[in-house]
N, CA, C and O atoms as a Maestro MAE file, in Angstrom:
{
 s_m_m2io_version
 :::
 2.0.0
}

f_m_ct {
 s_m_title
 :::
 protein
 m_atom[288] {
  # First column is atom index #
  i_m_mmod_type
  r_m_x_coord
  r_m_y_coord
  r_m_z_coord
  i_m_residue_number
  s_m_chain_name
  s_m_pdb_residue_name
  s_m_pdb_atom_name
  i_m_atomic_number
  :::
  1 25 106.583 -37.735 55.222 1 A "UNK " " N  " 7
  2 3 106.012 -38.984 54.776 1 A "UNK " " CA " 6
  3 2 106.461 -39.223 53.330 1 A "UNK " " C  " 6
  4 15 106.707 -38.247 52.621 1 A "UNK " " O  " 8
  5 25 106.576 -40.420 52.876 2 A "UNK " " N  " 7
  6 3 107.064 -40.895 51.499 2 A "UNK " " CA " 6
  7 2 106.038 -41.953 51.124 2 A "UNK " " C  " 6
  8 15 105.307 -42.424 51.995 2 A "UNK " " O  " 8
  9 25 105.958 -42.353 49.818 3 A "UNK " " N  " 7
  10 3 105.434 -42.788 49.380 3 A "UNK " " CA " 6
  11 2 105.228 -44.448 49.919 3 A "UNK " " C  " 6
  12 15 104.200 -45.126 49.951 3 A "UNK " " O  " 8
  13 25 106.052 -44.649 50.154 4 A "UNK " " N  " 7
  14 3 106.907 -46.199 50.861 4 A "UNK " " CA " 6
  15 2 105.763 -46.201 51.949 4 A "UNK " " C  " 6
  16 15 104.911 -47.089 51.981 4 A "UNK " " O  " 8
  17 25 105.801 -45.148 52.834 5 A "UNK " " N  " 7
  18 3 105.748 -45.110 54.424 5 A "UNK " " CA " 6
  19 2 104.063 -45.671 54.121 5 A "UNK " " C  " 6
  20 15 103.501 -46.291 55.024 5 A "UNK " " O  " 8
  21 25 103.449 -45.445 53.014 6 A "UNK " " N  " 7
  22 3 101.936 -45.759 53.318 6 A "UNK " " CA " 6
  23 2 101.584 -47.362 52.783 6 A "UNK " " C  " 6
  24 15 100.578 -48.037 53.003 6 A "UNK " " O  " 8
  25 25 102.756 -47.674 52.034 7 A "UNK " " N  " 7
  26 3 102.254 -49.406 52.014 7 A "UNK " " CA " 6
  27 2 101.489 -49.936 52.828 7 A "UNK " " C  " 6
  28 15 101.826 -49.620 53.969 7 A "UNK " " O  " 8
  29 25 100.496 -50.684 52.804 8 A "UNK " " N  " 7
  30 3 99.726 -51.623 54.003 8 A "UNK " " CA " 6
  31 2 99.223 -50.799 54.838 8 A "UNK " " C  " 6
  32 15 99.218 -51.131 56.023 8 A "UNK " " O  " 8
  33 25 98.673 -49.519 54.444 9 A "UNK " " N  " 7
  34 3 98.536 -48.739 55.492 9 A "UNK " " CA " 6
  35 2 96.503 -48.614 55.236 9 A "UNK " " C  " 6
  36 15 96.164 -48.569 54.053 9 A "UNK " " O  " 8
  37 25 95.596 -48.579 56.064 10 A "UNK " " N  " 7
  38 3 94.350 -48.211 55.861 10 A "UNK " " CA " 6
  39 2 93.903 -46.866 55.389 10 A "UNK " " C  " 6
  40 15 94.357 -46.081 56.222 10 A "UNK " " O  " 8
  41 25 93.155 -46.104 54.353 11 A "UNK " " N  " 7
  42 3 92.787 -44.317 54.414 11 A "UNK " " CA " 6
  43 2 91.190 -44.904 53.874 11 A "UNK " " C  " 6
  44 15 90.576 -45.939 53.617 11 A "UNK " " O  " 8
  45 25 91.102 -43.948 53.904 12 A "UNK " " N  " 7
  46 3 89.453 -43.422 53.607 12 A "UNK " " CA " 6
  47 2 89.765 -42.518 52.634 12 A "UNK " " C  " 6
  48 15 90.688 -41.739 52.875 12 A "UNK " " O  " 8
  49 25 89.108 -42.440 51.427 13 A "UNK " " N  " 7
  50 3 89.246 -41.852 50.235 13 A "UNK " " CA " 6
  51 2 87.715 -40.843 50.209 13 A "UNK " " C  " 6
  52 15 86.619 -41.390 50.081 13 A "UNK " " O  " 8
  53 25 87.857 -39.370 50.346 14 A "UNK " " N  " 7
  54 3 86.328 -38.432 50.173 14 A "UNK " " CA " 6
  55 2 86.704 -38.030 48.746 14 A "UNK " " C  " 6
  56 15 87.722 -37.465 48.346 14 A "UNK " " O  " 8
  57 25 85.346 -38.576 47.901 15 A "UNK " " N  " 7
  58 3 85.222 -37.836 46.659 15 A "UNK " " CA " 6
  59 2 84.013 -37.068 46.190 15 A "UNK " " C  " 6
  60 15 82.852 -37.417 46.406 15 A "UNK " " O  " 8
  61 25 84.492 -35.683 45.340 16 A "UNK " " N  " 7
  62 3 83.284 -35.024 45.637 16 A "UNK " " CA " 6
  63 2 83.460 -34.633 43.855 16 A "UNK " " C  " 6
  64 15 84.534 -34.352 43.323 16 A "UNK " " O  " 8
  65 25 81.980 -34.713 43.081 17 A "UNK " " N  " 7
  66 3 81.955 -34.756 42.115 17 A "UNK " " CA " 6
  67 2 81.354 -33.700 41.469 17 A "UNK " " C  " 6
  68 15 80.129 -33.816 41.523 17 A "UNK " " O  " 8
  69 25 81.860 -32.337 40.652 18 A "UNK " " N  " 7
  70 3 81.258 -31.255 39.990 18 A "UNK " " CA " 6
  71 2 80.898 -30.706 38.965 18 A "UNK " " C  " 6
  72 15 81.618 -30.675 37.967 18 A "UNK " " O  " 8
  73 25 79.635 -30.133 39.020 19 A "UNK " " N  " 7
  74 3 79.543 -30.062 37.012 19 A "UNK " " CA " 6
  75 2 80.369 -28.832 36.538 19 A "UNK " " C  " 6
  76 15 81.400 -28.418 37.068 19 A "UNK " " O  " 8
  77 25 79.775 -28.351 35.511 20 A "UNK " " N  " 7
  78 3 80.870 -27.143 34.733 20 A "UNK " " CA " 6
  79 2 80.204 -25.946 35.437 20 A "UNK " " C  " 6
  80 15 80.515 -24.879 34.908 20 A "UNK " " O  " 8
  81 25 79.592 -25.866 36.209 21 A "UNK " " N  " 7
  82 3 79.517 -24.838 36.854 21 A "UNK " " CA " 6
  83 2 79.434 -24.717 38.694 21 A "UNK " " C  " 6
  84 15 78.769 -24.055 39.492 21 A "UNK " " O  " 8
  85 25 80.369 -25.621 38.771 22 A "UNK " " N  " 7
  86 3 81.276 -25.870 39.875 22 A "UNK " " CA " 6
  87 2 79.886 -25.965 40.901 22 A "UNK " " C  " 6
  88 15 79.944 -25.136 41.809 22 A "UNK " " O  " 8
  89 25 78.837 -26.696 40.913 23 A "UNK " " N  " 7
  90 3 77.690 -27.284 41.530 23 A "UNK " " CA " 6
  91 2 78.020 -28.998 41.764 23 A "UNK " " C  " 6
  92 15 78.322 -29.895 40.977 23 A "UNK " " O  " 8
  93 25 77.780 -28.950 43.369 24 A "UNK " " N  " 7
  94 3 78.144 -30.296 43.464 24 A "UNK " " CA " 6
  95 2 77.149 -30.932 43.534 24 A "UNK " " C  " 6
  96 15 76.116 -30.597 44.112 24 A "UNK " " O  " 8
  97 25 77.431 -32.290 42.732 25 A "UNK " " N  " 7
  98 3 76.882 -33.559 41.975 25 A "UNK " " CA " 6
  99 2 76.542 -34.235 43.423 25 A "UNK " " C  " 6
  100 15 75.636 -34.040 44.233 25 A "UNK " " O  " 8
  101 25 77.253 -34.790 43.404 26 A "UNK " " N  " 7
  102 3 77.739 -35.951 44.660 26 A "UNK " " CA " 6
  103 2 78.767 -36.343 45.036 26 A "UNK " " C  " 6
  104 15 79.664 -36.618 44.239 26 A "UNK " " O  " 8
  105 25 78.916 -36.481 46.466 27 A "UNK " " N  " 7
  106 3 79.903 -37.340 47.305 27 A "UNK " " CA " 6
  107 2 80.148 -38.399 47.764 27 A "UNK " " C  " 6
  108 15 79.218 -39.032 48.265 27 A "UNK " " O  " 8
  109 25 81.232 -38.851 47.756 28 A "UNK " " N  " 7
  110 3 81.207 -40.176 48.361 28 A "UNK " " CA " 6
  111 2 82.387 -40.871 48.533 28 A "UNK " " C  " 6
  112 15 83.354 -40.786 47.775 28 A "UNK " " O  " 8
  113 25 82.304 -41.707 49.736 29 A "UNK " " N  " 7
  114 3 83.611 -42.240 50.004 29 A "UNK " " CA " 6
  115 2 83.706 -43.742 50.158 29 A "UNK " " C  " 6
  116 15 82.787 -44.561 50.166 29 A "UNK " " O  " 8
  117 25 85.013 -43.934 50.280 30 A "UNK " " N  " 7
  118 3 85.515 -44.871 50.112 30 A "UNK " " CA " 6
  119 2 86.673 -45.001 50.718 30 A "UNK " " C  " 6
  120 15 87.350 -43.998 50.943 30 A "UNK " " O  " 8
  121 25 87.185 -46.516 51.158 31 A "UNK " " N  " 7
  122 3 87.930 -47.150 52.360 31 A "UNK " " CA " 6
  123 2 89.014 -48.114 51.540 31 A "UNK " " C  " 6
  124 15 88.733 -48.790 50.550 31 A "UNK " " O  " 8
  125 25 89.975 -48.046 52.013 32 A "UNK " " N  " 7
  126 3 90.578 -49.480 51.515 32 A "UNK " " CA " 6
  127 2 92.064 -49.591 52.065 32 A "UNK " " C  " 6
  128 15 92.470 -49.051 53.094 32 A "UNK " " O  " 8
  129 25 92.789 -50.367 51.218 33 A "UNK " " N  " 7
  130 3 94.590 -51.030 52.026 33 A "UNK " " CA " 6
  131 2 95.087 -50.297 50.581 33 A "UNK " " C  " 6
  132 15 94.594 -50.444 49.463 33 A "UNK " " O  " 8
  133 25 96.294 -49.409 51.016 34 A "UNK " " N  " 7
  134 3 97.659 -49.315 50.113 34 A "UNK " " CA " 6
  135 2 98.509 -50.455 50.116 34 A "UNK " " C  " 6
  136 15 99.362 -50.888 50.891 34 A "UNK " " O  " 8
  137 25 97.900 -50.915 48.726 35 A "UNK " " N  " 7
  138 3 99.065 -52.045 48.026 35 A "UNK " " CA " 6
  139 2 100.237 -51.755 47.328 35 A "UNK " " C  " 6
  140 15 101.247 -52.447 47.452 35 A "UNK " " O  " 8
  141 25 100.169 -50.768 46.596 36 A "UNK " " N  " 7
  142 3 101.776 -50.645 45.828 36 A "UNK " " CA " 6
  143 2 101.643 -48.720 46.021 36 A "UNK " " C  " 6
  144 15 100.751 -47.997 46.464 36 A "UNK " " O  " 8
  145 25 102.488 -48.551 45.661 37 A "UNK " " N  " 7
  146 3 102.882 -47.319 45.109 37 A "UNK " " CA " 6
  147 2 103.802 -46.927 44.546 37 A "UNK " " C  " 6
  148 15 104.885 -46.914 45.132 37 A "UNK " " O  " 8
  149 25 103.680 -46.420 43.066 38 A "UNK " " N  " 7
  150 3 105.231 -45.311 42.099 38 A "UNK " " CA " 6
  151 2 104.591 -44.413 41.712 38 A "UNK " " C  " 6
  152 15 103.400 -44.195 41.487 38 A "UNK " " O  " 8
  153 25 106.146 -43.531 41.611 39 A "UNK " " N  " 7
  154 3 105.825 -42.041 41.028 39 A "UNK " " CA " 6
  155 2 104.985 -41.608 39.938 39 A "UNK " " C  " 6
  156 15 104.363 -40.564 39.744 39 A "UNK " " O  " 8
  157 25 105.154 -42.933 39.114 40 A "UNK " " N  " 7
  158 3 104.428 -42.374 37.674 40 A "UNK " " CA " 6
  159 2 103.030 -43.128 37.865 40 A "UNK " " C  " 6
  160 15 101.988 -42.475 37.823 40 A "UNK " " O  " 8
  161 25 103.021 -44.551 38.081 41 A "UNK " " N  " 7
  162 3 101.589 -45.205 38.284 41 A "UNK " " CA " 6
  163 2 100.541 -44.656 39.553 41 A "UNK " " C  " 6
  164 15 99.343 -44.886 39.717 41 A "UNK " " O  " 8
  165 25 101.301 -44.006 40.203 42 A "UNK " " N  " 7
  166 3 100.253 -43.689 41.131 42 A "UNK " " CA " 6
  167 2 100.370 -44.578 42.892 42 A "UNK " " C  " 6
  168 15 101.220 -45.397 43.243 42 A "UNK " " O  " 8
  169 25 99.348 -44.102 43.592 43 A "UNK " " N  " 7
  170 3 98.507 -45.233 44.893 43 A "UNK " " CA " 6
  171 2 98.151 -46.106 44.541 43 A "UNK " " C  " 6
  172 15 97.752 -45.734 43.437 43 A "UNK " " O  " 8
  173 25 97.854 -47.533 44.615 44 A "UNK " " N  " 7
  174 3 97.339 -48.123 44.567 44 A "UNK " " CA " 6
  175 2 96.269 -48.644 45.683 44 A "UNK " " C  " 6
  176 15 96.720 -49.347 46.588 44 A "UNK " " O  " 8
  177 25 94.856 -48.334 45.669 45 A "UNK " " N  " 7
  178 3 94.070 -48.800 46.738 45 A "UNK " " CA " 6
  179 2 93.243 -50.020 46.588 45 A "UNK " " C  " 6
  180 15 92.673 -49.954 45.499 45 A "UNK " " O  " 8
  181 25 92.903 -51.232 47.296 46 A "UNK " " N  " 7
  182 3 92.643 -52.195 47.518 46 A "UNK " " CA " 6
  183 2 91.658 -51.753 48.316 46 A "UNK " " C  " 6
  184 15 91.907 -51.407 49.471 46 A "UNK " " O  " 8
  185 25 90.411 -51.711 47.799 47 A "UNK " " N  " 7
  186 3 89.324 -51.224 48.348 47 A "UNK " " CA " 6
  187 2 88.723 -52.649 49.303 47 A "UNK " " C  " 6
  188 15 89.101 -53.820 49.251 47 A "UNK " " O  " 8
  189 25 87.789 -52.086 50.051 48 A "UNK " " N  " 7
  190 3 87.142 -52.657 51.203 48 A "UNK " " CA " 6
  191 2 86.059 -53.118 50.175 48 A "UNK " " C  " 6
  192 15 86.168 -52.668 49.035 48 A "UNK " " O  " 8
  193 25 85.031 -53.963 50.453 49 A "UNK " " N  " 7
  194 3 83.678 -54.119 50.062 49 A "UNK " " CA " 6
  195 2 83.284 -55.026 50.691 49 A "UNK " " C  " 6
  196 15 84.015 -55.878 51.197 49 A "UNK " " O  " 8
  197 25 81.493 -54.978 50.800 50 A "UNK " " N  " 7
  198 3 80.821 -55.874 51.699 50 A "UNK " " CA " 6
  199 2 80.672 -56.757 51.545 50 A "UNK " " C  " 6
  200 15 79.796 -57.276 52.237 50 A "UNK " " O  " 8
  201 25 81.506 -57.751 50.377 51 A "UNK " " N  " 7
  202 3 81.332 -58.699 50.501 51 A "UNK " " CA " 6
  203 2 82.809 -59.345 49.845 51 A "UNK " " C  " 6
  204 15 83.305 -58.886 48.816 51 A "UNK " " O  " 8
  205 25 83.377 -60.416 50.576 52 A "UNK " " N  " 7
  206 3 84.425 -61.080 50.520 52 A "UNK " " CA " 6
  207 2 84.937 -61.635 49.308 52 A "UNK " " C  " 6
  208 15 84.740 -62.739 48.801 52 A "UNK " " O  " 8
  209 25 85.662 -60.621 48.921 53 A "UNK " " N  " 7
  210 3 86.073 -61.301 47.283 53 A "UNK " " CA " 6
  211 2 87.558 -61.412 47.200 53 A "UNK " " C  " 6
  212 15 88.404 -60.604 47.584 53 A "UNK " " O  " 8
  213 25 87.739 -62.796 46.513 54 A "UNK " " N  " 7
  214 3 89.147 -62.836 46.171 54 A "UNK " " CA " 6
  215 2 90.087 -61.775 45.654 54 A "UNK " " C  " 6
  216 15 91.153 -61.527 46.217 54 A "UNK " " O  " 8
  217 25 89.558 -60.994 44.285 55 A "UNK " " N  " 7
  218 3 90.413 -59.812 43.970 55 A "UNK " " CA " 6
  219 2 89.687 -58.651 44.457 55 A "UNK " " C  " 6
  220 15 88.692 -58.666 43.733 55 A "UNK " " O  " 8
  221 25 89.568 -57.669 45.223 56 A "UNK " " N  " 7
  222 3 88.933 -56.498 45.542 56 A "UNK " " CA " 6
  223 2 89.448 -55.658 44.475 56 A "UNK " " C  " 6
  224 15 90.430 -55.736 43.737 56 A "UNK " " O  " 8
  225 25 88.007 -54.407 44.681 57 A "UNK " " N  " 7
  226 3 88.572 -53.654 43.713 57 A "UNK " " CA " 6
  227 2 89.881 -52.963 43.585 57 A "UNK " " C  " 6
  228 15 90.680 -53.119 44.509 57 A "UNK " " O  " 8
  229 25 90.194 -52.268 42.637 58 A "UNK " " N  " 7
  230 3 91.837 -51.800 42.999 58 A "UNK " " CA " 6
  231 2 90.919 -49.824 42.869 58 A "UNK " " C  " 6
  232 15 89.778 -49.746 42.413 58 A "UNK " " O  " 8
  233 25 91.467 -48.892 43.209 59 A "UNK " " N  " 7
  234 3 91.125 -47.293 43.139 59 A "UNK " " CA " 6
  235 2 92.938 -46.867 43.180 59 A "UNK " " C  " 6
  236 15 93.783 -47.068 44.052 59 A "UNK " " O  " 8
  237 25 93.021 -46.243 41.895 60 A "UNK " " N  " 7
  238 3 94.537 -45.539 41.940 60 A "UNK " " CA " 6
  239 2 94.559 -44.461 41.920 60 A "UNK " " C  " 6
  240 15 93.815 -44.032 41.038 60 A "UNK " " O  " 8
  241 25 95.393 -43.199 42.837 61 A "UNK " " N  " 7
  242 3 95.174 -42.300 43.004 61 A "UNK " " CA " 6
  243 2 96.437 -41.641 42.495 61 A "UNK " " C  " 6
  244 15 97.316 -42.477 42.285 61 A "UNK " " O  " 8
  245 25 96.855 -40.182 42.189 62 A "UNK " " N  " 7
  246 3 97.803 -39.956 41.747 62 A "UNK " " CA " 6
  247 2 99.024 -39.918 42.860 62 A "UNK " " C  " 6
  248 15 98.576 -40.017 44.003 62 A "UNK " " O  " 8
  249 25 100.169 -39.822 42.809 63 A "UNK " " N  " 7
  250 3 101.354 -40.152 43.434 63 A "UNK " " CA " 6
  251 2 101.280 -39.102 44.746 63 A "UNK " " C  " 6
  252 15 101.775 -39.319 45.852 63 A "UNK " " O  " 8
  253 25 100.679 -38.144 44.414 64 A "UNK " " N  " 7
  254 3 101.307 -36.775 45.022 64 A "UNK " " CA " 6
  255 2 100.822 -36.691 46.474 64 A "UNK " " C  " 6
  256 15 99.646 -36.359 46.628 64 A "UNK " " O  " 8
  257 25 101.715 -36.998 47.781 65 A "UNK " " N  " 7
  258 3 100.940 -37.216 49.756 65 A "UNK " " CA " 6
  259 2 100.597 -35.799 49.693 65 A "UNK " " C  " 6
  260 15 100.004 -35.637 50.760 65 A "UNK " " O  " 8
  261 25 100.608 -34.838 49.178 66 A "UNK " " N  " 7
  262 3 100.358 -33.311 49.500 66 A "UNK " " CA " 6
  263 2 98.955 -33.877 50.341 66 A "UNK " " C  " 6
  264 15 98.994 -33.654 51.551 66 A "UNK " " O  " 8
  265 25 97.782 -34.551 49.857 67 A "UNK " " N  " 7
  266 3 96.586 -34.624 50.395 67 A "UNK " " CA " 6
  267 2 96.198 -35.492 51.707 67 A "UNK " " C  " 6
  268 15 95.148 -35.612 52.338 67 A "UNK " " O  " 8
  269 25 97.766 -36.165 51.877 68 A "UNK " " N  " 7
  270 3 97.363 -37.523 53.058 68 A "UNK " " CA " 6
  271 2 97.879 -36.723 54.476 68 A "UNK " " C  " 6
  272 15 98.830 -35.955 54.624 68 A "UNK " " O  " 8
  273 25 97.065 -37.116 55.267 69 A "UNK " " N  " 7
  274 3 97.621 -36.464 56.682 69 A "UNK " " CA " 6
  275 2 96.980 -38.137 57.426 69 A "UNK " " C  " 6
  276 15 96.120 -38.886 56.961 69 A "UNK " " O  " 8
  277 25 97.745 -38.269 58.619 70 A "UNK " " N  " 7
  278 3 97.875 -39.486 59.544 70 A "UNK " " CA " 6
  279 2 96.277 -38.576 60.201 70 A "UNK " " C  " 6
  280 15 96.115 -37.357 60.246 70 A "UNK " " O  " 8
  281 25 95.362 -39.589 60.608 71 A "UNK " " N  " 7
  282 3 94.284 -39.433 61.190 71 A "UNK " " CA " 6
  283 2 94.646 -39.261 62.742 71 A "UNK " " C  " 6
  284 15 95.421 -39.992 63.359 71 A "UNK " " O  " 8
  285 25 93.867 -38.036 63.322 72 A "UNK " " N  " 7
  286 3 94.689 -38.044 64.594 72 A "UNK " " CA " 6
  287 2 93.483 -39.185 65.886 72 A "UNK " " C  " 6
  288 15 93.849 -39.403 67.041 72 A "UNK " " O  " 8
  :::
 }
 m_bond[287] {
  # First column is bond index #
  i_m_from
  i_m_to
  i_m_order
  :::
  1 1 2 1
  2 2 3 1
  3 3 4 2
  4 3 5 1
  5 5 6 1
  6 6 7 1
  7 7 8 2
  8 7 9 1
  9 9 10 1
  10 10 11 1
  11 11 12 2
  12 11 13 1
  13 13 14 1
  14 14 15 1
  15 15 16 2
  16 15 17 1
  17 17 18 1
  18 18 19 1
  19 19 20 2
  20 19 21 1
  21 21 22 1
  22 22 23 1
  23 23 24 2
  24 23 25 1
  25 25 26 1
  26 26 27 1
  27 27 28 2
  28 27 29 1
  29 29 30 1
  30 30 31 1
  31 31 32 2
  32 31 33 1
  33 33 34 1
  34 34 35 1
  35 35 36 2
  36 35 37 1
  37 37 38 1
  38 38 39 1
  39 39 40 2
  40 39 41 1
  41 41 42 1
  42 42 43 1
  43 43 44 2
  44 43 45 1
  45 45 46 1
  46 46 47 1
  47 47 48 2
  48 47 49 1
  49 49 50 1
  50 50 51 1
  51 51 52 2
  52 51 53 1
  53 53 54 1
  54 54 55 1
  55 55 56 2
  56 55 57 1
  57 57 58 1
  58 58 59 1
  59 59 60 2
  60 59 61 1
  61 61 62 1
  62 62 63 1
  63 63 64 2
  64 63 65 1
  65 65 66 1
  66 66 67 1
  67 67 68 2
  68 67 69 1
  69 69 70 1
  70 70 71 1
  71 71 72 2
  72 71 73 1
  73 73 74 1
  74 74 75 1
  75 75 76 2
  76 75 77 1
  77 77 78 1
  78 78 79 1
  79 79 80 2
  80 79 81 1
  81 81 82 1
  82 82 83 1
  83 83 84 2
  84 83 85 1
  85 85 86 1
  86 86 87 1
  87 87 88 2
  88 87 89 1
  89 89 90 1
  90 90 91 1
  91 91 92 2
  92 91 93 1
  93 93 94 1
  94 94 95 1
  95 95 96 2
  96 95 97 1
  97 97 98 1
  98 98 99 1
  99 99 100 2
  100 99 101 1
  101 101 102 1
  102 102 103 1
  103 103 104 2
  104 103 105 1
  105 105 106 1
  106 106 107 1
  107 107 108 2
  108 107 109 1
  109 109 110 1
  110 110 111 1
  111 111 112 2
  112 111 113 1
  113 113 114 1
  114 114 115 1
  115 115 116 2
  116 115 117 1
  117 117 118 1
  118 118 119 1
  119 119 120 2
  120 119 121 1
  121 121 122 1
  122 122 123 1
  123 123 124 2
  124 123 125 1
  125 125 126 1
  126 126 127 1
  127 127 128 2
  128 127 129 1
  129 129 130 1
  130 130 131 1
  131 131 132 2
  132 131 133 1
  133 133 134 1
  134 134 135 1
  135 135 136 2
  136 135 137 1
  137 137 138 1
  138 138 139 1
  139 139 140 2
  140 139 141 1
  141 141 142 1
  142 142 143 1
  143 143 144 2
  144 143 145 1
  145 145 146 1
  146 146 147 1
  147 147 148 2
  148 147 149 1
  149 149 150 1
  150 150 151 1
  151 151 152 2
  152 151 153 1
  153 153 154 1
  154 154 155 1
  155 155 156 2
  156 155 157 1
  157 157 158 1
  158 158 159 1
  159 159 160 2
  160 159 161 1
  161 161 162 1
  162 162 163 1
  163 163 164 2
  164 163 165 1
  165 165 166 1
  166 166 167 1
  167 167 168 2
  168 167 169 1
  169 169 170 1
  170 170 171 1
  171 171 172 2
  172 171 173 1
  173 173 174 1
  174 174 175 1
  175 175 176 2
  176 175 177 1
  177 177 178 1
  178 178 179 1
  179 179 180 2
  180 179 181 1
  181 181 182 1
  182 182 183 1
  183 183 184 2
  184 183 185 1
  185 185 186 1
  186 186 187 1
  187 187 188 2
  188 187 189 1
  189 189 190 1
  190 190 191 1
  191 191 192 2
  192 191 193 1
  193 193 194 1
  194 194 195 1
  195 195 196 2
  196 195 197 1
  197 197 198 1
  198 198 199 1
  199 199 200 2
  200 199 201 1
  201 201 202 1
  202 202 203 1
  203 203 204 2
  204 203 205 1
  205 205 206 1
  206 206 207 1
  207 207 208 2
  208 207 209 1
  209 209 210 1
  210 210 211 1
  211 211 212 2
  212 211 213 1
  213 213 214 1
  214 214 215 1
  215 215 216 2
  216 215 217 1
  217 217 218 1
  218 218 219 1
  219 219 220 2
  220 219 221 1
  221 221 222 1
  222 222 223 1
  223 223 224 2
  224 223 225 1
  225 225 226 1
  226 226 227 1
  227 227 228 2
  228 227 229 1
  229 229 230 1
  230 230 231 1
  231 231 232 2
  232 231 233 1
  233 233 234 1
  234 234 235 1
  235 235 236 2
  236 235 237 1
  237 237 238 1
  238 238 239 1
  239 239 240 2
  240 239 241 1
  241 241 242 1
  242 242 243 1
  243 243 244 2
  244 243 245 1
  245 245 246 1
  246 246 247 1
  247 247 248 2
  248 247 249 1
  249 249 250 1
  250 250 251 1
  251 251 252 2
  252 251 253 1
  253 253 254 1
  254 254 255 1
  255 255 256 2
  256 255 257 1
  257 257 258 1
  258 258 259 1
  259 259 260 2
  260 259 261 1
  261 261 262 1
  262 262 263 1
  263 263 264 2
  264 263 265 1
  265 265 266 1
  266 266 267 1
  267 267 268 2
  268 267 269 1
  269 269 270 1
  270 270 271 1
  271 271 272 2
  272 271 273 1
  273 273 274 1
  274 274 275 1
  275 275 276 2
  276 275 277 1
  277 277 278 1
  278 278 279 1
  279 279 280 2
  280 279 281 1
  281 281 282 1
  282 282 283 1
  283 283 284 2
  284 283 285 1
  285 285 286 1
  286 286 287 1
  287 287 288 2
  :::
 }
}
């Protein structure tokens, strides 16, 4: 997979949040459309939300697919 291949593509984003003694805070996820992607700027995600807005939020993630796998 390349960076290209996920344009326009749907993921679900799990984030899990920890203090300094590696105790988890909270989780939580999040949905959205790959709009752009580069090496140095990152994913660009075009988040979902419940209610219909002209600009949705944007969530940028770092460049690196090591973490993306195709949902089976």
């Amino acid at each position: 997979m390349k960076l290209n291949d996920i344009i326009n593509k749907s993921c679900v984003i799990g984030l899990s949040y920890f203090d300094g003694d590696d105790q988890l805070l909270k989780q939580s996820m999040l949905a959205g459309n790959v709009t752009a992607t580069d090496e140095e700027n990152g994913i660009t995600v075009a988040l979902i939300t419940k209610d219909i807005v002209e600009s949705p939020p944007v969530f940028i993630l770092p460049s690196s697919l090591a973490p993306w796998f195709n949902a089976p």
